[in-house]
C-alpha distance (Angstrom), angle and dihedral (degrees) to the residues before:
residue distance angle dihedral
X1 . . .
X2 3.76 . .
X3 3.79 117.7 .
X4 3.84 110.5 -89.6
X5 4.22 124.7 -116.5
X6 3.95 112.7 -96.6
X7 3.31 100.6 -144.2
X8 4.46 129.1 -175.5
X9 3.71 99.8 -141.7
X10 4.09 123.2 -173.0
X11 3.60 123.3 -152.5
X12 3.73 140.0 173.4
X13 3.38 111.5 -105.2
X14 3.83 107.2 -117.2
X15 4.39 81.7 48.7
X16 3.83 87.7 64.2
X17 3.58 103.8 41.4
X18 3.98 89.4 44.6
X19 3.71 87.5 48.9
X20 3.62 87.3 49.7
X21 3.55 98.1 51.4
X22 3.64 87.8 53.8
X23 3.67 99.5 47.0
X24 3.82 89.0 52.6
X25 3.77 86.4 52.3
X26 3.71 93.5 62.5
X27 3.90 94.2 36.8
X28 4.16 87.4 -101.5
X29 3.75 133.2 148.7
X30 3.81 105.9 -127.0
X31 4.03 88.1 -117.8
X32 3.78 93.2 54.0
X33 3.96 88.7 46.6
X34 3.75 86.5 49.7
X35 3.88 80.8 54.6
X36 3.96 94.1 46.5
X37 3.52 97.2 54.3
X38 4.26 97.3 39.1
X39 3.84 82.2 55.0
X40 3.57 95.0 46.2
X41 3.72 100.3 52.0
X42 4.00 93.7 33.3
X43 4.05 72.5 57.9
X44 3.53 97.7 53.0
X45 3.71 97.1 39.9
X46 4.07 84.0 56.7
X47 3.50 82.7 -122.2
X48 3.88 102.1 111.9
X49 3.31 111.6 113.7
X50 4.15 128.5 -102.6
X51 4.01 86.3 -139.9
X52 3.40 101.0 44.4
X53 3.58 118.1 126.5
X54 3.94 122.7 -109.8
X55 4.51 108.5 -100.1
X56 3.69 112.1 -91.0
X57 3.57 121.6 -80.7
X58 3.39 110.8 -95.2
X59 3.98 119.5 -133.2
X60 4.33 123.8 47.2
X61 3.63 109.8 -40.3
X62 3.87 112.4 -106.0
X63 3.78 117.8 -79.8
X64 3.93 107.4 -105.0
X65 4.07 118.2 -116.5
X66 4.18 91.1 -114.0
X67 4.40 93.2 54.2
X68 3.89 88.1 86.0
């Protein structure tokens, strides 16, 4: 998977803790429902595009072979 886009992002306030609220409703980090809902309107707007790459998976990455 390519490496993803760090991005500094500024919001009002009251826009972060509602997004908040509602990533903690559906068991989100705020950055992945950031994520949700860019993909979702770039989707909508037909302007997602063909090659972008799936959402990340959700949960704790898988432990690599060498950890022990």
């Amino acid at each position: 998977m390519a490496e993803r886009k760090k991005i500094l992002l500024r919001l009002d306030p009251a826009i972060h803790d509602a997004v908040a609220r509602w990533a903690g409703d559906e068991l989100r980090s705020v950055n992945a429902q950031i994520e949700f809902l860019l993909r979702r309107a770039l989707a909508e707007a037909g302007r997602l595009p063909s090659d972008a790459g799936g959402p990340a998976r959700r949960g704790r990455p898988p432990k690599s072979s060498d950890e022990g």
